[in-house]
One Martini backbone bead per residue (centre of mass of N, CA, C, O) as a GRO file, in nm:
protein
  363
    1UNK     BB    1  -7.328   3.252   4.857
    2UNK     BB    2  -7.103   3.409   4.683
    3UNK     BB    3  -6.973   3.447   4.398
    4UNK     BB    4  -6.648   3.481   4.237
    5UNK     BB    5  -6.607   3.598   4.000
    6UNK     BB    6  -6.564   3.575   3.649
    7UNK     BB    7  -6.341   3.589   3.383
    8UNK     BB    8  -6.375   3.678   3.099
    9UNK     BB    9  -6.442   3.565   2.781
   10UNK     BB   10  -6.180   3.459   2.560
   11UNK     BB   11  -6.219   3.623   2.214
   12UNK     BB   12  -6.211   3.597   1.907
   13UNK     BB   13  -6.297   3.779   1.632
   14UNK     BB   14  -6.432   3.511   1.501
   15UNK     BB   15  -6.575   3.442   1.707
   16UNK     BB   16  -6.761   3.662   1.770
   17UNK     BB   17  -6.884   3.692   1.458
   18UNK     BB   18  -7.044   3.404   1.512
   19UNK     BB   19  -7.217   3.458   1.784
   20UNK     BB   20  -7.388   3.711   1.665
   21UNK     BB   21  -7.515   3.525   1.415
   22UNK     BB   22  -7.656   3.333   1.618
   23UNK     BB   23  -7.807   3.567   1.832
   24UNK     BB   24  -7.966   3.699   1.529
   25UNK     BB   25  -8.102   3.417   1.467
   26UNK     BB   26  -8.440   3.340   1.308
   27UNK     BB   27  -8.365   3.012   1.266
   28UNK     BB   28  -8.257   2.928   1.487
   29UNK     BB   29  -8.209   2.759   1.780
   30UNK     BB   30  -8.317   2.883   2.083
   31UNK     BB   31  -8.060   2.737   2.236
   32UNK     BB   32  -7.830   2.897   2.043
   33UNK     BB   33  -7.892   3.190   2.095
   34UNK     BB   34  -7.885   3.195   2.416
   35UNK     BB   35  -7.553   3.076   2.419
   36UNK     BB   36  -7.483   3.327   2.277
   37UNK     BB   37  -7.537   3.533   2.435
   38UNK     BB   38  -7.455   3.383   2.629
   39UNK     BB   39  -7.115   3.470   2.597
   40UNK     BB   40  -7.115   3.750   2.547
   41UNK     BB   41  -7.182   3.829   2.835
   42UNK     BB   42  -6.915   3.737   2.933
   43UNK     BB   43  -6.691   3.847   2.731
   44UNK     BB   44  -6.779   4.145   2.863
   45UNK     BB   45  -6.827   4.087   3.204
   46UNK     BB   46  -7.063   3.905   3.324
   47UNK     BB   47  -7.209   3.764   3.505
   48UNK     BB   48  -7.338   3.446   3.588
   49UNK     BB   49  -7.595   3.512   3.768
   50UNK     BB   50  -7.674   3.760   3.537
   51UNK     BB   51  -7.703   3.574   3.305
   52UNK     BB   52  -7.915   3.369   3.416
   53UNK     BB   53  -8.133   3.588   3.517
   54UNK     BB   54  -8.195   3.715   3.195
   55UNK     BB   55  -8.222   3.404   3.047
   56UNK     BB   56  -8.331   3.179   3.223
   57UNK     BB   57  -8.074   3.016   3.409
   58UNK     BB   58  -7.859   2.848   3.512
   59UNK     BB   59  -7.543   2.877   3.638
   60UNK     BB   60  -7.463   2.585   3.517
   61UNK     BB   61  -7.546   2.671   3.245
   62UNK     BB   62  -7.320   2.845   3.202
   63UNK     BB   63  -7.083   2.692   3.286
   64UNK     BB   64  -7.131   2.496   3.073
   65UNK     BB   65  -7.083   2.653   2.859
   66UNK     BB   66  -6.799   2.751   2.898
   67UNK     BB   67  -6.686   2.483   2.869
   68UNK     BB   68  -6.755   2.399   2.618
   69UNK     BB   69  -6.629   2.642   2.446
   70UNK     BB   70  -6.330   2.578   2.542
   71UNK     BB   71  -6.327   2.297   2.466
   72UNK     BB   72  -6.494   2.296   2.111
   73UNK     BB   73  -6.635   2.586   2.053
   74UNK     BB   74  -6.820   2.669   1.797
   75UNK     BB   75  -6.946   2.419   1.732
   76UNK     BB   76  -7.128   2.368   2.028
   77UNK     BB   77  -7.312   2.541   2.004
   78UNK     BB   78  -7.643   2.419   2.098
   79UNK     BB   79  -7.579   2.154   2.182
   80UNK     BB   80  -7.686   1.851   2.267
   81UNK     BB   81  -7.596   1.679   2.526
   82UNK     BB   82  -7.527   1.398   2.644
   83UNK     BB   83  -7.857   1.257   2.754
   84UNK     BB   84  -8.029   1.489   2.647
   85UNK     BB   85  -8.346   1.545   2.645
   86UNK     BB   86  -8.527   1.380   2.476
   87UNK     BB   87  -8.688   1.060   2.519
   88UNK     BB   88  -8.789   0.797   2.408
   89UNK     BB   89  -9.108   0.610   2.317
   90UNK     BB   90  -9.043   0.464   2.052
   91UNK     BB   91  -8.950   0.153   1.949
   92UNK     BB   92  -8.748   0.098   1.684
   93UNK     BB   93  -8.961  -0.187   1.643
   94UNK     BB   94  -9.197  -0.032   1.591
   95UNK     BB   95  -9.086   0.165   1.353
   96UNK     BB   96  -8.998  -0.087   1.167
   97UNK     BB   97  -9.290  -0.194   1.134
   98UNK     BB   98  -9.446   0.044   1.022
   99UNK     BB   99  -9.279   0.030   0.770
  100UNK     BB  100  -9.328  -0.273   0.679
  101UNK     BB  101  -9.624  -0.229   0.632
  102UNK     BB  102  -9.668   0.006   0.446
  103UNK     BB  103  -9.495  -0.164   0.218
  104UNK     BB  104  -9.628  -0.477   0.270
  105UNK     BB  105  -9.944  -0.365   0.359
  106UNK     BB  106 -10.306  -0.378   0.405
  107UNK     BB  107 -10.564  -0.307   0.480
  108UNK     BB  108 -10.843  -0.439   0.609
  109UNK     BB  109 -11.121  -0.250   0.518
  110UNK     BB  110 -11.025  -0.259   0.156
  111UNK     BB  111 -10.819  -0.067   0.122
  112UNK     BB  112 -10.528   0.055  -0.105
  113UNK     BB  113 -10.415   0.239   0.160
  114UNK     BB  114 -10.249   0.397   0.340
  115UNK     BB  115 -10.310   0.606   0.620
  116UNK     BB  116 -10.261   0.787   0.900
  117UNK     BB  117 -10.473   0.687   1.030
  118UNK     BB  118 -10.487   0.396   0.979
  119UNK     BB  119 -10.187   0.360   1.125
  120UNK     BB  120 -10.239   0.460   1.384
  121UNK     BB  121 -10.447   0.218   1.436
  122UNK     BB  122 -10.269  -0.030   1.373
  123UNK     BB  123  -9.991   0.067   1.538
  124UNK     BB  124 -10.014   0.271   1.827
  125UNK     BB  125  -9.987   0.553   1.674
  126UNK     BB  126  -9.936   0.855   1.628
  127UNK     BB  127 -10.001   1.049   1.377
  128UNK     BB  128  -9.767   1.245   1.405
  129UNK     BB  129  -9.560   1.030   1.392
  130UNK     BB  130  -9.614   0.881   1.132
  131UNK     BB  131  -9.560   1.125   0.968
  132UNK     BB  132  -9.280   1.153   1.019
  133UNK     BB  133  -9.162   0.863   0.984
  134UNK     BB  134  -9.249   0.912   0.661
  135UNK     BB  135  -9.091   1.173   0.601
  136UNK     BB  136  -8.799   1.066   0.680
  137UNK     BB  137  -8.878   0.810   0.413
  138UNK     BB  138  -9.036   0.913   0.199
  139UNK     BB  139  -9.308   0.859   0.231
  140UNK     BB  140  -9.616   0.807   0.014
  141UNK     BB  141  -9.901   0.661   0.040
  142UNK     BB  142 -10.100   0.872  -0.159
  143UNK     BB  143  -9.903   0.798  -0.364
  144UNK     BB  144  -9.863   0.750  -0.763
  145UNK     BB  145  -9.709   0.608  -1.034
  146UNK     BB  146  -9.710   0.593  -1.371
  147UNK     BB  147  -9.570   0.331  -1.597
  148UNK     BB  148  -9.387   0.187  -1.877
  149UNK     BB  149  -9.259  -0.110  -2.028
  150UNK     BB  150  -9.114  -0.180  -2.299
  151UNK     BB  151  -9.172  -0.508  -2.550
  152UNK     BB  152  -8.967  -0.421  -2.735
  153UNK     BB  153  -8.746  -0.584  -2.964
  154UNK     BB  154  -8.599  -0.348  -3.029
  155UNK     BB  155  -8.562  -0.098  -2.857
  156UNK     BB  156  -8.226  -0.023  -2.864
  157UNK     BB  157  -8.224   0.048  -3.135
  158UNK     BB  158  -8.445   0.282  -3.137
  159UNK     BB  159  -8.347   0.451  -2.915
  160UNK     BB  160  -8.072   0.531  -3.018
  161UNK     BB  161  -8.152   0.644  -3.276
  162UNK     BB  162  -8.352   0.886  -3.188
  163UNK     BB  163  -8.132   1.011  -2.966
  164UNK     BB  164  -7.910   1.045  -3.163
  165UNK     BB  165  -8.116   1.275  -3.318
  166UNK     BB  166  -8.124   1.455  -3.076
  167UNK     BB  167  -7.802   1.500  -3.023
  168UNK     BB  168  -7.700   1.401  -3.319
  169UNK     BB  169  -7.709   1.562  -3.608
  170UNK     BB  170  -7.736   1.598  -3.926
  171UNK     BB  171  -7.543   1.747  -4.141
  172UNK     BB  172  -7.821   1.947  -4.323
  173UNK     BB  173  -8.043   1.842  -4.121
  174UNK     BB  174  -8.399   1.753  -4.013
  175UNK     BB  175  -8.540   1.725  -3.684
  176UNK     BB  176  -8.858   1.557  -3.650
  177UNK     BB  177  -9.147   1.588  -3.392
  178UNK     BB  178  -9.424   1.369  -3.471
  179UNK     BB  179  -9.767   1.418  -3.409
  180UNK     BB  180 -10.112   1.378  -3.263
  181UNK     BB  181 -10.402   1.538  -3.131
  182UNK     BB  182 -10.678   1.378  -3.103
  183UNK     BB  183 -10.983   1.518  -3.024
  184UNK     BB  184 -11.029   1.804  -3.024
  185UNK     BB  185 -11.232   1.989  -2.824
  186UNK     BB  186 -11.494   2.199  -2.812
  187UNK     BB  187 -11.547   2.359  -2.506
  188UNK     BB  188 -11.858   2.475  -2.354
  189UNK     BB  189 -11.926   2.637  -2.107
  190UNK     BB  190 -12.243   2.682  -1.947
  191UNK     BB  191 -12.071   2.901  -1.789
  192UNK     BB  192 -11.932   3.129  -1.634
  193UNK     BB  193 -11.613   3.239  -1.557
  194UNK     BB  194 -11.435   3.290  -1.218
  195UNK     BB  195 -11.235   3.505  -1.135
  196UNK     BB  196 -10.982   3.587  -1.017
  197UNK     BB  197 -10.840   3.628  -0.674
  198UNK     BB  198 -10.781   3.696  -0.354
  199UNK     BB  199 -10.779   3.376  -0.244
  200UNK     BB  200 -10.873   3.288  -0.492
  201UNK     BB  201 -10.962   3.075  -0.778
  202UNK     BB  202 -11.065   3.007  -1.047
  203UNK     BB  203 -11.325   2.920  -1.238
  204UNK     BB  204 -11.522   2.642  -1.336
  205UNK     BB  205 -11.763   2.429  -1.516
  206UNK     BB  206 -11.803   2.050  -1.504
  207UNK     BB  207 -11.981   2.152  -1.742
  208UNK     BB  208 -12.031   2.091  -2.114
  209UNK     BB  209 -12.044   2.177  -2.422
  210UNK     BB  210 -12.020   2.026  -2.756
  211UNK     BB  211 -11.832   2.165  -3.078
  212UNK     BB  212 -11.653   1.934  -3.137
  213UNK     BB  213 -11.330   1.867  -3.348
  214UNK     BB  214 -11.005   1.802  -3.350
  215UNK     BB  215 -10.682   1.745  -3.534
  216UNK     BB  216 -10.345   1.775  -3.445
  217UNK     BB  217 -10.066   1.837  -3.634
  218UNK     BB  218  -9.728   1.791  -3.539
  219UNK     BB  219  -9.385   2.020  -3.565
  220UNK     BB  220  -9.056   1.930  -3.400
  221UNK     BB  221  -8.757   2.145  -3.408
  222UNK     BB  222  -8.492   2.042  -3.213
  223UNK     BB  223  -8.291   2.303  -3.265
  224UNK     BB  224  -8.550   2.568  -3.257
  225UNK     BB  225  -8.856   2.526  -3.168
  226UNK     BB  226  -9.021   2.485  -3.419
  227UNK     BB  227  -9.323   2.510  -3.559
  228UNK     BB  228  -9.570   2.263  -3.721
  229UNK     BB  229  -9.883   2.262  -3.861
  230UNK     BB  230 -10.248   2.100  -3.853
  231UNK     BB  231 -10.589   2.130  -3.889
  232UNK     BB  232 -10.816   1.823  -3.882
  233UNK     BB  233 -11.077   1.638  -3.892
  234UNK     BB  234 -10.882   1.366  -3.930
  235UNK     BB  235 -10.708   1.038  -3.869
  236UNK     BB  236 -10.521   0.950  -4.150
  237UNK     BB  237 -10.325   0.895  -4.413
  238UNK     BB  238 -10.452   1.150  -4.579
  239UNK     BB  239 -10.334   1.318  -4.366
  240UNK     BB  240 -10.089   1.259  -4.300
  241UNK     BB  241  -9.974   1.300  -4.625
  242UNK     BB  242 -10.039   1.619  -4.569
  243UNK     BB  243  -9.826   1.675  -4.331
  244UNK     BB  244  -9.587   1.563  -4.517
  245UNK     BB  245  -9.627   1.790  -4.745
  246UNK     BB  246  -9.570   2.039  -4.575
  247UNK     BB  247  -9.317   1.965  -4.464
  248UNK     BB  248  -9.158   1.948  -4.762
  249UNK     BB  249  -9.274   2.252  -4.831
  250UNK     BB  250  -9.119   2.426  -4.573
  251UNK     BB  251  -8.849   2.281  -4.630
  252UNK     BB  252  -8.535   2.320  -4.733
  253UNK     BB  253  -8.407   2.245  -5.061
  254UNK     BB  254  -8.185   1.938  -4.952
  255UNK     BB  255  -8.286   1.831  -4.696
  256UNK     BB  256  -8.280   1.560  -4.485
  257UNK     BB  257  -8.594   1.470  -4.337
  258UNK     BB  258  -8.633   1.361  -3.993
  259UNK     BB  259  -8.915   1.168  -3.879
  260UNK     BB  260  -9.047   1.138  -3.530
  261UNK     BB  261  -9.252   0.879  -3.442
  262UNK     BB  262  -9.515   0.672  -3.421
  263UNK     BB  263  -9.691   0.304  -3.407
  264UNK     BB  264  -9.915   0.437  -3.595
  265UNK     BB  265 -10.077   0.284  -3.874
  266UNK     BB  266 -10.066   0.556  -4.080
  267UNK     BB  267  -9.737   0.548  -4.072
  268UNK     BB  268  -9.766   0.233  -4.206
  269UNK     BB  269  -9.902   0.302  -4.447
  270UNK     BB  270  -9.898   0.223  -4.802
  271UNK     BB  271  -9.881   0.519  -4.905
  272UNK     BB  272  -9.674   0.638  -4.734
  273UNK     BB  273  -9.467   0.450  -4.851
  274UNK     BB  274  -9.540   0.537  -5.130
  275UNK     BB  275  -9.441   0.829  -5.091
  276UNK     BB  276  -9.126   0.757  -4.975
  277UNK     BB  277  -9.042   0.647  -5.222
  278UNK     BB  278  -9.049   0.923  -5.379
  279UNK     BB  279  -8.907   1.061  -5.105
  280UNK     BB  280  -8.603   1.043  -4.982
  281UNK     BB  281  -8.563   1.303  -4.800
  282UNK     BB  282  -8.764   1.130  -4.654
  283UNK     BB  283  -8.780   1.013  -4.283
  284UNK     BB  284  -8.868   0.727  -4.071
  285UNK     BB  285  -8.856   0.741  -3.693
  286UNK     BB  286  -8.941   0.453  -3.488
  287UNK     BB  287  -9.058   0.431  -3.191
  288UNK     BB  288  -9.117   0.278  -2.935
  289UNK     BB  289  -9.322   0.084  -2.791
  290UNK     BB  290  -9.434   0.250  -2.507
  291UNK     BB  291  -9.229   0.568  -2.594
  292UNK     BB  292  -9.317   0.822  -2.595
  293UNK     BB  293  -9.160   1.045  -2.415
  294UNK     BB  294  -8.932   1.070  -2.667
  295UNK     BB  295  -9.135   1.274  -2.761
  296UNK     BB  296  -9.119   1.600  -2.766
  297UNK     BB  297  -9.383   1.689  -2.874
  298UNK     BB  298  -9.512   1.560  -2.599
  299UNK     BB  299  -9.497   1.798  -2.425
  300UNK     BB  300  -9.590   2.086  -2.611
  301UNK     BB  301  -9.904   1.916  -2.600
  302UNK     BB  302  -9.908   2.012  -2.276
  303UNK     BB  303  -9.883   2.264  -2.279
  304UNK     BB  304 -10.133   2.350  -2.484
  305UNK     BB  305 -10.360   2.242  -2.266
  306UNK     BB  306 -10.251   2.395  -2.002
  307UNK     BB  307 -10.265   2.708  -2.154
  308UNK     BB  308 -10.530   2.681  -2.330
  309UNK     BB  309 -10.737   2.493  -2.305
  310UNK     BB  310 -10.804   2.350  -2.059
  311UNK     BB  311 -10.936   2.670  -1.980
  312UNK     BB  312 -11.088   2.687  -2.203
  313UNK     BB  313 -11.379   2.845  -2.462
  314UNK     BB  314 -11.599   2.659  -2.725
  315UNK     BB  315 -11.805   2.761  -2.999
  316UNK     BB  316 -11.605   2.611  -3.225
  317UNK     BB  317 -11.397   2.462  -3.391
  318UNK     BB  318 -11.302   2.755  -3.541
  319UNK     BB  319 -11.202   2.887  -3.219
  320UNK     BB  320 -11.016   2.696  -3.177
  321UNK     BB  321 -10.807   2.688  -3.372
  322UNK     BB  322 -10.779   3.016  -3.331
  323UNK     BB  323 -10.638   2.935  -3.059
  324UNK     BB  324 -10.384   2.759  -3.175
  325UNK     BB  325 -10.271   2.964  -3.361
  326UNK     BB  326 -10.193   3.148  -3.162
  327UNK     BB  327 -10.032   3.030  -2.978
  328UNK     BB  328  -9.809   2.909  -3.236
  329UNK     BB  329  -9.730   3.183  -3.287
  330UNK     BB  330  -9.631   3.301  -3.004
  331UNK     BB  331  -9.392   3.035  -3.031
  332UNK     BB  332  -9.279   3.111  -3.312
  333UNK     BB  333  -9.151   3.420  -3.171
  334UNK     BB  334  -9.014   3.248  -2.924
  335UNK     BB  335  -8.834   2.980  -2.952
  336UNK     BB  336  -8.789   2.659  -2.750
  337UNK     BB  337  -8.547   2.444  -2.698
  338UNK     BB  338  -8.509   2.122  -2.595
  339UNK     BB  339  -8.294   1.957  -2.352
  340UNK     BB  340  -8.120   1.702  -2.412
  341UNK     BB  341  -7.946   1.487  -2.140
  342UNK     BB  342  -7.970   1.147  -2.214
  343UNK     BB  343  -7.850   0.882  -2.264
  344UNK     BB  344  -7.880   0.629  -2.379
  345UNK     BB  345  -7.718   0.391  -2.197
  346UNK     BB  346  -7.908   0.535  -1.935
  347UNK     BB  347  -8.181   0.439  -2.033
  348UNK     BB  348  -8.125   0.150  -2.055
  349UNK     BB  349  -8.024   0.073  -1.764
  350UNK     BB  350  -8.281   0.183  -1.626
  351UNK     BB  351  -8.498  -0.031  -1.776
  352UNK     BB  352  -8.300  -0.250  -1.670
  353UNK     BB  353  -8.389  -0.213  -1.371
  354UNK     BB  354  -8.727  -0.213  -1.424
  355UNK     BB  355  -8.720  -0.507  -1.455
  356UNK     BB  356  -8.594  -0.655  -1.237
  357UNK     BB  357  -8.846  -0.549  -1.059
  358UNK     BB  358  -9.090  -0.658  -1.248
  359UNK     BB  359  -8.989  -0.973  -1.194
  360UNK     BB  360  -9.040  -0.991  -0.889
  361UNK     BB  361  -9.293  -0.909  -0.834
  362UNK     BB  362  -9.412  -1.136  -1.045
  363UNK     BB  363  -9.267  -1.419  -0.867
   0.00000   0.00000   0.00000
């Protein structure tokens, strides 16, 4: 029995184009596409069952269209409608449990964290699934980071000093941080290394020979990211106490020189003491204890690691040198500030509640 025509679907202007940009969009779901197919060809006055035929729908669905269209709006189209769809196969209760033992317990068989196969052979859940609901909820079983909570009696007293010279530097001095990198190998690769190319990554062989060692002392200033350095053969007071010679003889005379350190012990010896003595423009403000992080210098000595050292090959000390040297001219002829962005006392609550954490699992 033929069904009589039905009168075109009645689109305001705004209307239409925003189903052709549904019809045409490469990312939306095919159901949401095809769904805007049929409303404009409708809109035309094309038959509901030439619609049906052409787009591979029964014409109830086609029907169904258009009245969703009529009731709801641009906003209805492609959703599923209540009931439709697939029904759900694993129960709420069961992968609230898998939730809870990814979190809460370890596998039987030794290992020291879950995994995709070892849970869903634990829970009767396919990998698949598995993998899903741990990212629906951000679980990432195979990663961990490491953390440090300051066990300093100053903490709070420390950090506020040396953040309060991060942000608000005082007018006329200069503020320096201050670390060393000891130890710094020069190591040259057994063989040579396999350049890029596409489809595949550099290469390098994972033995090397050692051709000594270099210390670097670096000062970066907070406000130009201008790098101040020097490297020595050792790491003790005597040299401490040349890199702050250095530092002296570098800054403009009359500036009072800031200088932002961790507590390591020969920043705190008796020689250097003696010789701050003698130099009252210059001054250390010593970081809480377990939290390099505030020292801004340490971000700087990890690009110097990622981008120079760890991918070179080094025949001799003086080579590694020459090689600190160049990549430190070329960041101090275009130096980066970096900026910090955190106050004290938001520093203070996050470790004020990573406390409170580390309280509890340890109760």
């Amino acid at each position: 029995m033929a069904h009589p025509p039905a009168e075109p679907l009645v689109l305001l202007a705004e209307e239409r184009r925003a189903l052709e940009g549904i019809a045409t969009s490469p990312s939306l779901p095919y159901r949401a596409v095809r769904e805007a197919k049929g409303l404009l060809m409708a809109a035309d006055g094309v038959a509901n069952t030439e619609i049906a035929e052409c787009l591979e729908v029964s014409r109830s669905t086609v029907l169904g269209w258009r009245k969703g269209f009529a009731e709801h709006g641009i906003d209805w189209v492609g959703k599923v409608r209540p009931g439709r769809g697939p029904k759900p196969t694993i129960s709420q209760d069961r992968i609230e449990k898998l939730v809870h033992d990814t979190l809460h317990t370890s596998p039987t068989d030794g290992s020291a964290h879950w995994s995709v196969r070892s849970m869903a052979k634990h829970s009767g859940i396919g990998k698949s699934l598995v993998q899903k609901i741990w990212k629906a909820r951000g679980i990432k079983a195979h990663l961990f980071e490491t953390f440090k909570l300051s066990n300093d009696k100053r903490f709070e007293e420390k950090l506020r000093d040396v953040v309060d010279l991060c942000l608000n530097p005082p007018e006329g001095s200069v503020v320096l941080c201050v670390d060393e990198k000891g130890q710094s190998q020069a190591l040259n690769r057994t063989q040579p290394s396999l350049p890029m190319k596409p489809g595949r990554a550099g290469t390098m062989t994972h033995d090397y020979k050692r051709n000594g060692t270099t210390t670097l002392f670096a000062a970066f200033k907070i406000l130009t990211g201008m790098l101040l350095f020097g490297c020595m053969p050792r790491h003790r007071n005597d040299e401490f106490l040349k890199f702050l010679r250095l530092i002296d003889r570098s800054i403009e005379k009359g500036k009072q020189i800031h200088v932002i350190c961790d507590n390591y012990g020969t920043h705190n010896h008796p020689n250097v003491r003696a010789w701050l003595a003698k130099h009252p423009s210059v001054s250390l403000q010593f970081i809480p204890t377990s939290s390099s992080w505030l020292n801004l210098v340490e971000r700087w000595f990890r690009e110097l690691a990622d981008k120079r050292i760890r991918r070179g090959s080094f025949t001799s000390v003086t080579e590694l040198i020459a090689g600190i040297e160049d990549y430190v001219a070329h960041h101090n002829a275009d130096p980066k500030a970096y900026k910090w962005t955190k106050t004290a006392e938001e520093i203070i609550e996050k470790v004020r509640r990573g406390r409170v954490v580390l309280q509890a699992v340890a109760a």
